[in-house]
LOLUM-927898 format. One line per field, with one value per residue (C-alpha): residue number from 1; residue in one letter; chain; x, y, z. Coordinates in pm, 1 decimal, always signed. Example, Ala and Ser with C-alpha at 12.3 -4.5 7.8 and 13.67 -1.06 7.14 Angstrom:
# LOLUM-927898
seq	(1  2)
type	(A  S)
mol	(A  A)
c1	(+1230.0  +1367.0)
c2	(-450.0  -106.0)
c3	(+780.0  +714.0)
//
This chain:
# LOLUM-927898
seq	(1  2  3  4  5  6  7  8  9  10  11  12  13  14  15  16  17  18  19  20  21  22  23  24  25  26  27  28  29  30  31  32  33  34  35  36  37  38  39  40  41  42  43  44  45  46  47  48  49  50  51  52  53  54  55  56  57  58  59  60  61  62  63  64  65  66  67  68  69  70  71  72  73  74  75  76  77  78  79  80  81  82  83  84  85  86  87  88  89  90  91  92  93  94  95  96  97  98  99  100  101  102  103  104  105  106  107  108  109  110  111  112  113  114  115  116  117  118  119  120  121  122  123  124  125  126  127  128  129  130  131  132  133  134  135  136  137  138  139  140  141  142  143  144  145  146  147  148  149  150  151  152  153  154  155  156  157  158  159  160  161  162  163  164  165  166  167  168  169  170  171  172  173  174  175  176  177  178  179  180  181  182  183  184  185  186  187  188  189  190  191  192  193  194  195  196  197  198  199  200  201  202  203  204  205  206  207  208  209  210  211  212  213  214  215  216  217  218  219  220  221  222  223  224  225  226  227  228  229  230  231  232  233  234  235  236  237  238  239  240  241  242  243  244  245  246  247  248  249  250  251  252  253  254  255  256  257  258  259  260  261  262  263  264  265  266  267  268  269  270  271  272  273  274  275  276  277  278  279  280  281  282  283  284  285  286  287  288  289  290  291  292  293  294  295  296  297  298  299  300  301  302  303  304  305  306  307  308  309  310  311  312  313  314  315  316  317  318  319  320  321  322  323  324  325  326  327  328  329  330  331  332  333  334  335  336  337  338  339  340  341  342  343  344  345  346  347  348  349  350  351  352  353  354  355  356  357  358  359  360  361  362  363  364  365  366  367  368  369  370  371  372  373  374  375  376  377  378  379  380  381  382  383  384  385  386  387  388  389  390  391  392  393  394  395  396  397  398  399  400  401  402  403  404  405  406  407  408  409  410  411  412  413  414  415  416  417  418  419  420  421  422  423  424  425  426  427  428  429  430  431  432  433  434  435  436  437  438  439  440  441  442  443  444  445  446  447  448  449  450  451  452  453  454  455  456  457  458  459  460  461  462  463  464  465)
type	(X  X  X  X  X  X  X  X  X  X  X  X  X  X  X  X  X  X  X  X  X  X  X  X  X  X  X  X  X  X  X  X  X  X  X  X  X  X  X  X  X  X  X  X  X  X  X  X  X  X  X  X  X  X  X  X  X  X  X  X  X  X  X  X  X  X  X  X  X  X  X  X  X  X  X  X  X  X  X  X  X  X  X  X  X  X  X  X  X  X  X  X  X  X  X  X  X  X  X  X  X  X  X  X  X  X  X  X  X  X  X  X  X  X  X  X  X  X  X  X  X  X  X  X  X  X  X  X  X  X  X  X  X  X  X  X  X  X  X  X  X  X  X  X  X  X  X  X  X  X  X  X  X  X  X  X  X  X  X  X  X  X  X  X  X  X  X  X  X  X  X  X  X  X  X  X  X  X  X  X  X  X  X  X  X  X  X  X  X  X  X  X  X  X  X  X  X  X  X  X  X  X  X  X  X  X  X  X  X  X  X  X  X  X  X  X  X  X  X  X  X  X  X  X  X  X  X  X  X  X  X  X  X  X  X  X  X  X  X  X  X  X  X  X  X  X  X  X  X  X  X  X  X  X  X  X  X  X  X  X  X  X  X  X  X  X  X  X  X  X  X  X  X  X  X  X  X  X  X  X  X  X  X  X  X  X  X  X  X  X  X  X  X  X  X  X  X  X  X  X  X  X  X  X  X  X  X  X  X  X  X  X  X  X  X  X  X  X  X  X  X  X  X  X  X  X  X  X  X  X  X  X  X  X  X  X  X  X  X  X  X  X  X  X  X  X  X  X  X  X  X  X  X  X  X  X  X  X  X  X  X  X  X  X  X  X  X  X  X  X  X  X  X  X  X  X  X  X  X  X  X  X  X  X  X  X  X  X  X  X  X  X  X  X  X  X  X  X  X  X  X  X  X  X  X  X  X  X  X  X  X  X  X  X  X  X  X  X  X  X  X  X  X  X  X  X  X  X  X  X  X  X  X  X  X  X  X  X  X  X  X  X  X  X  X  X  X  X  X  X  X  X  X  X  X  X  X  X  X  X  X  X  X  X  X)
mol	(A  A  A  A  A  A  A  A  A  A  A  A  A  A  A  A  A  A  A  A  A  A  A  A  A  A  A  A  A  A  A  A  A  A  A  A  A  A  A  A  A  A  A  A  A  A  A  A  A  A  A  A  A  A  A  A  A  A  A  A  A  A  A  A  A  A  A  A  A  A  A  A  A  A  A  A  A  A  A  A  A  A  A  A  A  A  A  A  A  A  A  A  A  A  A  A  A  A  A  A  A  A  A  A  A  A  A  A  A  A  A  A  A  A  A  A  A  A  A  A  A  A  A  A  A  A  A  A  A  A  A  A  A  A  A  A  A  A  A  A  A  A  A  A  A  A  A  A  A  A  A  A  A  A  A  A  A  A  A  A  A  A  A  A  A  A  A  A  A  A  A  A  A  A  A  A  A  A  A  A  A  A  A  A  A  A  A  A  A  A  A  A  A  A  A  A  A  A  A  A  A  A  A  A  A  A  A  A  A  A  A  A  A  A  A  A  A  A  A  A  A  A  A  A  A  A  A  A  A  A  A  A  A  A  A  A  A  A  A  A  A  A  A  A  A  A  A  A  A  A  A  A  A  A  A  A  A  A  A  A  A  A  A  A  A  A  A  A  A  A  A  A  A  A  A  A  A  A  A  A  A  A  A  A  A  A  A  A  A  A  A  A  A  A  A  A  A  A  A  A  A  A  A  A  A  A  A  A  A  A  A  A  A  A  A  A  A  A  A  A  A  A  A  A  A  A  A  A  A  A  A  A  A  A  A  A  A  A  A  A  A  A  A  A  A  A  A  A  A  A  A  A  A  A  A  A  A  A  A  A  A  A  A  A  A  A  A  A  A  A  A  A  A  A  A  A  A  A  A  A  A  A  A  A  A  A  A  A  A  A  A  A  A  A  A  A  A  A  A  A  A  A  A  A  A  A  A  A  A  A  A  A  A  A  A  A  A  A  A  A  A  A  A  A  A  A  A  A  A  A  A  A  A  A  A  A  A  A  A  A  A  A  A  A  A  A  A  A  A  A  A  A  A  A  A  A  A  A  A  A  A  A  A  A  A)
c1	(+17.7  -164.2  -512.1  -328.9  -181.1  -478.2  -661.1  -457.9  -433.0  -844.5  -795.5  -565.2  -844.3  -1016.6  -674.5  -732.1  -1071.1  -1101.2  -1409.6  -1457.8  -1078.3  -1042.7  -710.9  -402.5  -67.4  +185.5  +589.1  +841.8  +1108.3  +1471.0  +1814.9  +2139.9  +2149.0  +1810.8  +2031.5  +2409.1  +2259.7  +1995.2  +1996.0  +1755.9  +1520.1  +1526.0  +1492.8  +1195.9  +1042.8  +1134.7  +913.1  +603.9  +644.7  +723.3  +1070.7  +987.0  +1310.8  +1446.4  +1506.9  +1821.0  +1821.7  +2155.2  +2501.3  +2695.0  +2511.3  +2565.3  +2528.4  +2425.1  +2495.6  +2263.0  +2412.6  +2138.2  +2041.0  +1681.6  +1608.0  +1307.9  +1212.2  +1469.2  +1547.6  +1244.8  +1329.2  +1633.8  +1540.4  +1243.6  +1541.1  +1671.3  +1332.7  +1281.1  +1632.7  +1627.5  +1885.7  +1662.1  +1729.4  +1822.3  +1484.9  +1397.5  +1732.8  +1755.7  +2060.4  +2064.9  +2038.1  +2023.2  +2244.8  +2031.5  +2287.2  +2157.0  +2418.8  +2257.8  +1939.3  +1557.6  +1573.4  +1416.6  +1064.7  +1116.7  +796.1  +648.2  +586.6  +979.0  +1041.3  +1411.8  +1607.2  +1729.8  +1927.3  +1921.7  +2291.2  +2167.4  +2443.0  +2432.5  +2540.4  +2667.9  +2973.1  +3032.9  +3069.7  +3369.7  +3216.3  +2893.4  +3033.2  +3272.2  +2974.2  +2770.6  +3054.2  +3118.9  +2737.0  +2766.2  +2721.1  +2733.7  +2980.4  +3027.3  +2967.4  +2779.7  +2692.2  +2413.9  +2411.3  +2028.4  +1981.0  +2099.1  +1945.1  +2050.3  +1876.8  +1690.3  +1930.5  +2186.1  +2318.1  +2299.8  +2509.2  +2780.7  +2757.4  +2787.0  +3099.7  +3279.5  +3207.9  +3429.5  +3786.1  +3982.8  +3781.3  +3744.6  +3621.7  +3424.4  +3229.7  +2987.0  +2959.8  +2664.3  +2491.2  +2527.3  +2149.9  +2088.7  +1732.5  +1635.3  +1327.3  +1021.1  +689.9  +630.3  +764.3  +449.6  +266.7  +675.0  +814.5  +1124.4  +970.1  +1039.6  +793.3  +877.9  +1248.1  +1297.6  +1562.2  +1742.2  +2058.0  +2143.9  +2501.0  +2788.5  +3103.7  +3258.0  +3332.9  +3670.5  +3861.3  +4079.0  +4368.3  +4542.2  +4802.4  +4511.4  +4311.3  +4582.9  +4549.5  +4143.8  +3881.2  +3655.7  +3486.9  +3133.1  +3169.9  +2770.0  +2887.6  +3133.3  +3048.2  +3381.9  +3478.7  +3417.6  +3693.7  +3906.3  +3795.0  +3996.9  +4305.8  +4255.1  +4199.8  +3901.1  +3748.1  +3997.6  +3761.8  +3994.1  +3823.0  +3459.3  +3487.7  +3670.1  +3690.0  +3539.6  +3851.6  +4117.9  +3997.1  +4012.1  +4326.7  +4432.5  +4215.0  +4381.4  +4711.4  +4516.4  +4342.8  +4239.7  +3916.2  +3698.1  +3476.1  +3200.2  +3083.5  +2718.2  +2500.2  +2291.2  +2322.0  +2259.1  +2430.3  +2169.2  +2207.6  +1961.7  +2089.0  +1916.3  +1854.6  +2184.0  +2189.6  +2505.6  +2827.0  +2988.1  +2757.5  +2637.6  +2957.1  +3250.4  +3503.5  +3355.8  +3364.8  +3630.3  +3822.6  +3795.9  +4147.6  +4287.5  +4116.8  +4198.0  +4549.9  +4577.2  +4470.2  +4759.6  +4977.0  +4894.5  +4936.4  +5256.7  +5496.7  +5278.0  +5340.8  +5672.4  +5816.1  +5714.8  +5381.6  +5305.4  +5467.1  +5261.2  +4937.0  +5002.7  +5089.4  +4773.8  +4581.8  +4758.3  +4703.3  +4346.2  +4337.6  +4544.1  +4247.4  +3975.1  +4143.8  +4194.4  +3820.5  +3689.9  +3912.1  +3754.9  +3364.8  +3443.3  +3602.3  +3340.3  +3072.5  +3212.3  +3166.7  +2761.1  +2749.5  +2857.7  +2617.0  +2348.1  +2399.0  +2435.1  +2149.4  +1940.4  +1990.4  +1864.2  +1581.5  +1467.2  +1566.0  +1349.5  +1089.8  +1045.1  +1066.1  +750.0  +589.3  +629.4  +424.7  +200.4  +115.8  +110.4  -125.0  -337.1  -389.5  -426.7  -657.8  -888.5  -893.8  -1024.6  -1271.4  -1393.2  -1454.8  -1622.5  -1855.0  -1929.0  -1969.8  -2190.1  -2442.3  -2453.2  -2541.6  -2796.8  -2958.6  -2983.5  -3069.8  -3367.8  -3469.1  -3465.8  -3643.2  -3975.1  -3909.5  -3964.5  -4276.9  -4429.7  -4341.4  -4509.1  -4839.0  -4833.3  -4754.4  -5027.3  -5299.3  -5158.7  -5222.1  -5585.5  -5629.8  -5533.8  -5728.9  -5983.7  -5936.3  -5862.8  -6270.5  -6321.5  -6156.2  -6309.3  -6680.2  -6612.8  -6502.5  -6802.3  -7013.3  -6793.4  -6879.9  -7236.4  -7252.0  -7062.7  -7358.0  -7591.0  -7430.4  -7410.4  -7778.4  -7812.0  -7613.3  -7784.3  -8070.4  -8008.9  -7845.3  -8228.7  -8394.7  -8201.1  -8245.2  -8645.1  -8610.2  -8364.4  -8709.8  -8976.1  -8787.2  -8785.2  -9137.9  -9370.0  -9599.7  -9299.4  -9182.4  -9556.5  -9518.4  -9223.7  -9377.2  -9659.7  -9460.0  -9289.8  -9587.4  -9749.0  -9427.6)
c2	(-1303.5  -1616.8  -1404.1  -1167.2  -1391.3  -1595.1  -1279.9  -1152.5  -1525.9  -1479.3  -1138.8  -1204.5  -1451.4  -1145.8  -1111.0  -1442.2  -1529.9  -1860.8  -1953.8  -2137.1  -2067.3  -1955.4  -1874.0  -1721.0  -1753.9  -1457.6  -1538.2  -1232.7  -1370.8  -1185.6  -1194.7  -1185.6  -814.8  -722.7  -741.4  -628.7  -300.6  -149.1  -28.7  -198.2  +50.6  +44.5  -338.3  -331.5  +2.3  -199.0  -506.4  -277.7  -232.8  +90.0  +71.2  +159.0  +421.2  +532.1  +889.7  +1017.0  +1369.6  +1391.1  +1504.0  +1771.9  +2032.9  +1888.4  +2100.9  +1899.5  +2065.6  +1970.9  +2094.3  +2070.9  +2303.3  +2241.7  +1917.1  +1982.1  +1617.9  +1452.1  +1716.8  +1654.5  +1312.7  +1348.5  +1674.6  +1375.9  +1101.1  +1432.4  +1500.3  +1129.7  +1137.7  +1015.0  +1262.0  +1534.6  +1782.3  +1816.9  +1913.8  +2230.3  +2315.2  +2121.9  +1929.6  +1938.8  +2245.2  +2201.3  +2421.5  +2394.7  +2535.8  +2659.2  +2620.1  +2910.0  +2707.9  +2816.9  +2867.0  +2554.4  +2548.6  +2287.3  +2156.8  +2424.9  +2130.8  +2082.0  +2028.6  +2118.0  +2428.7  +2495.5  +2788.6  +2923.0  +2969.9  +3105.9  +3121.6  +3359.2  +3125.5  +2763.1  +2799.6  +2437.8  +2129.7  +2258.5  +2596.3  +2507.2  +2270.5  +2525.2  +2798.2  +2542.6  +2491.9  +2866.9  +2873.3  +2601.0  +2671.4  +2324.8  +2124.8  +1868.2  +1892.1  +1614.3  +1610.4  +1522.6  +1549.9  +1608.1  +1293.0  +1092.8  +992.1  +872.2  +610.8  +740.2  +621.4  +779.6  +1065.0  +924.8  +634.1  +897.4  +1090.9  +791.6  +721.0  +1087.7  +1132.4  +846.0  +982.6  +1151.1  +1104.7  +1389.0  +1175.5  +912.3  +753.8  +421.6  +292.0  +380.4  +119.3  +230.9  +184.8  +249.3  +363.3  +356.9  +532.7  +318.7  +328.7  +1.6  +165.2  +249.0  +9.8  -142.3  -163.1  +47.3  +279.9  +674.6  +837.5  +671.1  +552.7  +190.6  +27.7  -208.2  -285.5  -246.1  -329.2  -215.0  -169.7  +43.3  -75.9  -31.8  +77.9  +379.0  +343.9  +651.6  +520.5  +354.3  +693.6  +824.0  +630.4  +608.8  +737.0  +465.6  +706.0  +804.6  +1223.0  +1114.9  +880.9  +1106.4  +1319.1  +1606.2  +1796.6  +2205.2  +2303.7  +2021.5  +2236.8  +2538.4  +2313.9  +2076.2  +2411.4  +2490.6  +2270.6  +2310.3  +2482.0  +2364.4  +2061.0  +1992.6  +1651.3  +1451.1  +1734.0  +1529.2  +1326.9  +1591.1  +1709.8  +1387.0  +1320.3  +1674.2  +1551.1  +1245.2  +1400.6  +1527.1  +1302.3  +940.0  +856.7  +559.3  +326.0  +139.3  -139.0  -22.3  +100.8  +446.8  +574.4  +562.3  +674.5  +691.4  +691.1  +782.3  +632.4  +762.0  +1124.8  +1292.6  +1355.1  +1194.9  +1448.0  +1124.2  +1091.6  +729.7  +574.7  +729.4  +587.5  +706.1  +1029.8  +1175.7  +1380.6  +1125.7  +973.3  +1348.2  +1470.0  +1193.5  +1232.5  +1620.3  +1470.4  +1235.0  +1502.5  +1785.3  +1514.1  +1342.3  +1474.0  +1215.0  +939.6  +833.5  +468.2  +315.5  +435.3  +353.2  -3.0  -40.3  +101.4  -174.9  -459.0  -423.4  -412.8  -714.0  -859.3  -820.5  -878.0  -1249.7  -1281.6  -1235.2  -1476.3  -1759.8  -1713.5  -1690.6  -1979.0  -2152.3  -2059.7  -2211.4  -2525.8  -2537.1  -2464.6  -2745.9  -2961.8  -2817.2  -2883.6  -3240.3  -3309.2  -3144.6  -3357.5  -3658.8  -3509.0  -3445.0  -3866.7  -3980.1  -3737.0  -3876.0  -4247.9  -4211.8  -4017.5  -4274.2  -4554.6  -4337.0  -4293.5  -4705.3  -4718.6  -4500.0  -4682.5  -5003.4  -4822.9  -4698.6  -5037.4  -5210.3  -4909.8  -4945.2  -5329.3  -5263.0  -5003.1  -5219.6  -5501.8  -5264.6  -5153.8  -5498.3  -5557.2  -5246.1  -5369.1  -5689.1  -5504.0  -5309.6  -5607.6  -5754.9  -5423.1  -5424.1  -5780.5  -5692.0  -5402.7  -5614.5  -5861.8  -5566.1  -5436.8  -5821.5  -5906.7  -5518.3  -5675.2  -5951.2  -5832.4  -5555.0  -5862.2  -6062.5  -5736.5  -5729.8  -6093.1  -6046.5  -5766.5  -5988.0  -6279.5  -6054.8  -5975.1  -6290.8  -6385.4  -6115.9  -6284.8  -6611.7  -6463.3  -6275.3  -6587.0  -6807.5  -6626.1  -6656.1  -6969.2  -7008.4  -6794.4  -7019.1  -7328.3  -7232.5  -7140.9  -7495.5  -7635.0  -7450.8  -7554.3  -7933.5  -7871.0  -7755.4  -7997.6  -8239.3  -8156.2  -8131.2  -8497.2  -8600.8  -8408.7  -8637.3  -8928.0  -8938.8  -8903.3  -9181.6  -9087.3  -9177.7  -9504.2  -9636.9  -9509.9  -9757.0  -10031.0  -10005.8  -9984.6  -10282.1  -10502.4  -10424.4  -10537.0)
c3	(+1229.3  +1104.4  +1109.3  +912.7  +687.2  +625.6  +558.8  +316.0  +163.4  +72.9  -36.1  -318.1  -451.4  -576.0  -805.5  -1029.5  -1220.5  -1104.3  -876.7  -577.8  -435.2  -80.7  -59.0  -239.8  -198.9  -332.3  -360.7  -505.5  -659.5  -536.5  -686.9  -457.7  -633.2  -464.5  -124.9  -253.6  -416.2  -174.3  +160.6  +439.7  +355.4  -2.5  -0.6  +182.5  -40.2  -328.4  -161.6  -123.4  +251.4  +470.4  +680.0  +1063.5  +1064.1  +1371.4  +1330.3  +1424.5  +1641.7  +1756.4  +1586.1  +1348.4  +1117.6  +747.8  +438.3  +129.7  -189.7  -504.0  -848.9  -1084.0  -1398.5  -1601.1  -1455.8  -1254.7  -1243.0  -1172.7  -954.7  -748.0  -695.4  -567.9  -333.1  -243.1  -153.2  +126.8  +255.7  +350.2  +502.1  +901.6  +1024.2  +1085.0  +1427.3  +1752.9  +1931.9  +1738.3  +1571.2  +1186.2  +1135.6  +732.5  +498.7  +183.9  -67.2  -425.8  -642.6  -1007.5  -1270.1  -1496.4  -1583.8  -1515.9  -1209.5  -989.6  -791.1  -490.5  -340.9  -145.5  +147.7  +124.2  +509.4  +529.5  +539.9  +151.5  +43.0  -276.2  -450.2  -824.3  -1107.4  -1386.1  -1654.1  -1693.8  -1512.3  -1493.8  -1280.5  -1048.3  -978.7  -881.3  -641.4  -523.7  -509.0  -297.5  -62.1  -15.8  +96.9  +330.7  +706.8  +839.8  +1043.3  +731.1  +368.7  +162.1  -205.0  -429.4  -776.9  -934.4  -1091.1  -817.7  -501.1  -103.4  +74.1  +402.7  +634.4  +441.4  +634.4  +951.9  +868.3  +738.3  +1006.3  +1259.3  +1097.1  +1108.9  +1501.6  +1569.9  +1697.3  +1455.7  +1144.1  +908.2  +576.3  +564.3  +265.1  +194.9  -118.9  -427.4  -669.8  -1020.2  -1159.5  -1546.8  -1676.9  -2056.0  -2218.6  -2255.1  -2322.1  -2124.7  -1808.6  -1681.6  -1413.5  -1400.4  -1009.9  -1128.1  -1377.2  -1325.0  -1573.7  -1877.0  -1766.5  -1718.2  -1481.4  -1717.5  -1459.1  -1104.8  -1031.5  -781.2  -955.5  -623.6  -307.2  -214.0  +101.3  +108.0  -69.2  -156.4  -422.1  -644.7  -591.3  -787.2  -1086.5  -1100.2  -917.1  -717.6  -448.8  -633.6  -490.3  -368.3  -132.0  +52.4  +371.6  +441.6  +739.9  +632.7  +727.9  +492.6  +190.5  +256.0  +335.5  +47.8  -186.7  -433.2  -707.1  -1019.1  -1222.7  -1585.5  -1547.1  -1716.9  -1544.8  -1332.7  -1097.1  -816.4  -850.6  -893.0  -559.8  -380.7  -456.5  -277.0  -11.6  +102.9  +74.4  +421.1  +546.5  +568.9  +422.8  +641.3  +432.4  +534.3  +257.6  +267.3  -32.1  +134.0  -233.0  -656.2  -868.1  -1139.1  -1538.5  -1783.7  -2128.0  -2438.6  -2287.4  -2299.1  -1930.1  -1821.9  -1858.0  -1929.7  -2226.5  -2316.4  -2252.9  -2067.6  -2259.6  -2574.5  -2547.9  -2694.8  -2467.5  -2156.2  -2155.5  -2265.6  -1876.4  -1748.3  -1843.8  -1719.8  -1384.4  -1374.4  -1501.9  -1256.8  -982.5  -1110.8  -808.6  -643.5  -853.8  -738.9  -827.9  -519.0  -499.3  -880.3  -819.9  -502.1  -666.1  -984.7  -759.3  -553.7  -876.2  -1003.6  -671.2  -730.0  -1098.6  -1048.1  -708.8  -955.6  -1242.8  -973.5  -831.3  -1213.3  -1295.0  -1010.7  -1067.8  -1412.0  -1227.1  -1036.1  -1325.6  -1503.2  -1229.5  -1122.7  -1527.6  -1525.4  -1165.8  -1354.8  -1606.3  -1384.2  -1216.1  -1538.1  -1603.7  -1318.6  -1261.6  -1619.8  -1509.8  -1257.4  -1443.1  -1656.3  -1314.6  -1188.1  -1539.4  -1544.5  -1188.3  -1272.3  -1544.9  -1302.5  -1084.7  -1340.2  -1537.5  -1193.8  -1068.0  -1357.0  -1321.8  -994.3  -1101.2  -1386.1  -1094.0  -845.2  -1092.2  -1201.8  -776.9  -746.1  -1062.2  -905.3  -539.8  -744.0  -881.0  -532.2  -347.9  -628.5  -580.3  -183.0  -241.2  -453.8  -168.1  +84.7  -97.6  -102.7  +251.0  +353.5  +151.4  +355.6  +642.5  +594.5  +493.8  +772.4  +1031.1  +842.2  +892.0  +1266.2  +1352.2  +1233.6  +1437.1  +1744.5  +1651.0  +1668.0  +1953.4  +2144.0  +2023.5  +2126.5  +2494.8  +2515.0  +2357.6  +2623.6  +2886.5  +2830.6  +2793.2  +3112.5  +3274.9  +3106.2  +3202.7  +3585.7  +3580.4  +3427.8  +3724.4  +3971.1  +3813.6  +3838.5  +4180.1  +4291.1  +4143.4  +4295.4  +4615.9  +4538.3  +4422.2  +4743.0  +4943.7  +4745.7  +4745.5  +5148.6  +5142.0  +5241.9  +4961.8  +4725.2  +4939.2  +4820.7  +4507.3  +4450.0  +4615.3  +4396.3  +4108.7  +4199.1  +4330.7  +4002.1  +3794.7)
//
C-alpha cells in the first residue's frame, strides 16, 4: 500500500507546473450528503473507484417494468443502472426480465450488448401513466414485480437488497428508500463529476425515508413507486392501476395495497429519483405544487378512499404528524440553541485565535529582530575569519618559500656534509699512513740507536762539546 501510495503521490506531480516536486498529495472534499444519499456503491463510483460487488445468484424471478416514451437517452441510462444490477441468475436461468413498456412513442432501440432478458410491451398511443404500468404488469412473468421509471435509475445492489428483504417470512412488500437528485441544463456541465450530457446536478437530497405507516399513506404519498419491489400475485388482489388518474396513480394503488399487506422498509438509498428542471420532463412539471390541477388529483384520491378515513385513523395519522412536526420544532429550536452557542464559542474562539495571533506576530517579531542581530554579528565574525583565513593564507605561502629555500639550503649542506665525510675519511687514510709512517721510523731509529756505531757517535758528539 505505501509503494502504491507513494507511487501515485509522484504521479500526480505531472498534474501541477511547478518543478522540482516529488510528490503530490490529493484530498476530495465530502459532505455528510455524499454518505446519506448514495448507496456503498455509488459512493465509491462517485469517488472514481470500482465497487468489488458480490453478485447475487440465488432467489425469486423479478420482472422490472420501465415506462418510458421518446426518451432514448435517458432511457439508456436507466436500462444502464439494470444491466449493472448484481442480482443476476441462478447458474444458467436469469433472475430479472425486463418489461420495456412503450407508451405510444418511437419505438426504443436498447443496446444491442443489453445482457438481460427484455420484453417488448409496444402501445399504440399515449395511453398514459396507469396503463402502461398496468400493461407492463400484465406482461410480467416473474415471482415479484419492481418498477423503473425512464429517467430514473437503481443503484447496483439494488435488487438484491429488495429481494433479501421479501424472502424473509411472510413478507409480500418491501421497499428502501430513493434520493431525490435535480439536474439543470448547462453548458458548463461538461468535464463536471455529475454532468449527464449537458444536465448539471444542482441538489441531492432525501426528503423520504419513512416506515410503513398505513394511516399517513392515506393522506400523502412517501413511498417513491421506484423503490418498491411487490409480490405478483398482490396485483390481482389489490386490483388494476386506476387508469382516471394522469398522476398520482402510484399512490392510489398503494393505498389499495396496504389495505393487504404490510409493507417492510429498510432506511437504505439503492435508488434516484431523478429531475430534469428546465426540460419539461417531469409529469409533475417544474414544481408539483404549481401545476394546476395537483391538489384537484390529489383530492379525488382522498375522495375515492374516504371510507378509509375514519376519525380515528385521521386523528392518529395528524397526531403522528404533529408528533413529528413538534420533534422537528424542538430539534430546530435546539440546533438554533445550540448555533447560538457554536456562534458565541466561535466568537470567543475568533478572540483568542487573534489574541494570540497577534502574541505570535509579537515573537516573531522578537525572533526576527534578535535573528537579524545575530546575523548582522556572524557576518561581522565571518569578515573578520576571512581577514584572518587571508592573513594565514600569505603566512602559508611565506612559510612554503621558506621552507622550500630552507629544503634548498639543506640539500645543500647534506652536499656538503657528504664532502667533508669523504674529505674526512681521507684524511683519516692519510693520517694513519702518517702514523704508520712514524711508527716505522721509529723503530728504524730504536734499531740505530742500539748500534755501537751510534753509541760513538754520541760520545763523539759529546767529547767534542
Amino acid at each position: 500500500y505505501l509503494a502504491a501510495k507513494l507511487s501515485l503521490a509522484r504521479y500526480r506531480t505531472f498534474s501541477i507546473p511547478a518543478s522540482g516536486v516529488k510528490a503530490v498529495e490529493a484530498y476530495r472534499q465530502l459532505t455528510p450528503a455524499d454518505f446519506s444519499t448514495r448507496s456503498p456503491s455509488q459512493l465509491i463510483a462517485h469517488l472514481g473507484g470500482v465497487a468489488s460487488l458480490l453478485q447475487v445468484e440465488e432467489g425469486p424471478k423479478v420482472s422490472v417494468v420501465v415506462r418510458t416514451k421518446d426518451r432514448p437517452d435517458f432511457l439508456a441510462r436507466a436500462l444502464a443502472s439494470l444491466a449493472a444490477s448484481t442480482y443476476r441468475k441462478i447458474e444458467v436461468v436469469l433472475v430479472i426480465e425486463v418489461v420495456l413498456v412503450n407508451d405510444g412513442g418511437e419505438p426504443p432501440q436498447p443496446p444491442a450488448d443489453f445482457p438481460l432478458p427484455l420484453m417488448r410491451v409496444e402501445l399504440p398511443e399515449d395511453l398514459g401513466r396507469a396503463r402502461a404500468a398496468q400493461a407492463g404488469v400484465d406482461a410480467a412473468t416473474g415471482d415479484y414485480v419492481a418498477f423503473l421509471d425512464d429517467d430514473d435509475v437503481v443503484a447496483p445492489e439494488h435488487l438484491a437488497t429488495l429481494v433479501q428483504l421479501v424472502q424473509a417470512p411472510g413478507v409480500r412488500v418491501a421497499y428502501t428508500d430513493a434520493v431525490v437528485v435535480v439536474y439543470e441544463l448547462s453548458d458548463q456541465a461538461q468535464g463536471e463529476s455529475e454532468s449527464l450530457g449537458g444536465w448539471r446536478c444542482v441538489e441531492r437530497r432525501l426528503p423520504y425515508s419513512r416506515d410503513f405507516d398505513p394511516d399517513i399513506l392515506l393522506l400523502d404519498n412517501y413511498i417513491p413507486f421506484n423503490t418498491l419491489l411487490i409480490e405478483r400475485p398482490l396485483f390481482a388482489e389489490a386490483g388494476e392501476f386506476d387508469t382516471s388518474f394522469d398522476f398520482f396513480e402510484d399512490w392510489e394503488f398503494l393505498i389499495r395495497l396496504a389495505r393487504r399487506t404490510v409493507f417492510y422498509h429498510l432506511r437504505a438509498v439503492t435508488c434516484e429519483y431523478r429531475h430534469y428542471r428546465g426540460g419539461g420532463h417531469h409529469i409533475l412539471g417544474e414544481s408539483a405544487r404549481s401545476r394546476a390541477d395537483f391538489l384537484k388529483v390529489k383530492g379525488r384520491v382522498l375522495d375515492k378512499h374516504r371510507e378509509l378515513l375514519t376519525p380515528a385513523r385521521l386523528a392518529r395519522a395528524i397526531d403522528t404528524l404533529r408528533h413529528e412536526v413538534v420533534e422537528r420544532g424542538e430539534e430546530v429550536g435546539q440546533l438554533r440553541l445550540q448555533l447560538g452557542t457554536e456562534r458565541e464559542g466561535y466568537r470567543d474562539e475568533r478572540r483568542r485565535h487573534r489574541r494570540e495571533h497577534r502574541e505570535v506576530l509579537d515573537a516573531a517579531r522578537r525572533q526576527s529582530e534578535e535573528a537579524s542581530r545575530r546575523i548582522a554579528e556572524e557576518a561581522t565574525q565571518r569578515h573578520r575569519l576571512h581577514g584572518e583565513v587571508v592573513s594565514l593564507r600569505a603566512d602559508g605561502e611565506r612559510m612554503s618559500e621558506e621552507l622550500a629555500s630552507s629544503g634548498q639550503e639543506m640539500r645543500r649542506l647534506f652536499d656538503q656534509e657528504s664532502q667533508l665525510r669523504h674529505d674526512l675519511a681521507a684524511q683519516t687514510e692519510t693520517v694513519a699512513a702518517t702514523y704508520a709512517e712514524i711508527e716505522r721510523l721509529g723503530g728504524v731509529v730504536h734499531k740505530m740507536e742500539s748500534t755501537r756505531a751510534w753509541r760513538l757517535h754520541q760520545w763523539l758528539r759529546r767529547w767534542r762539546g
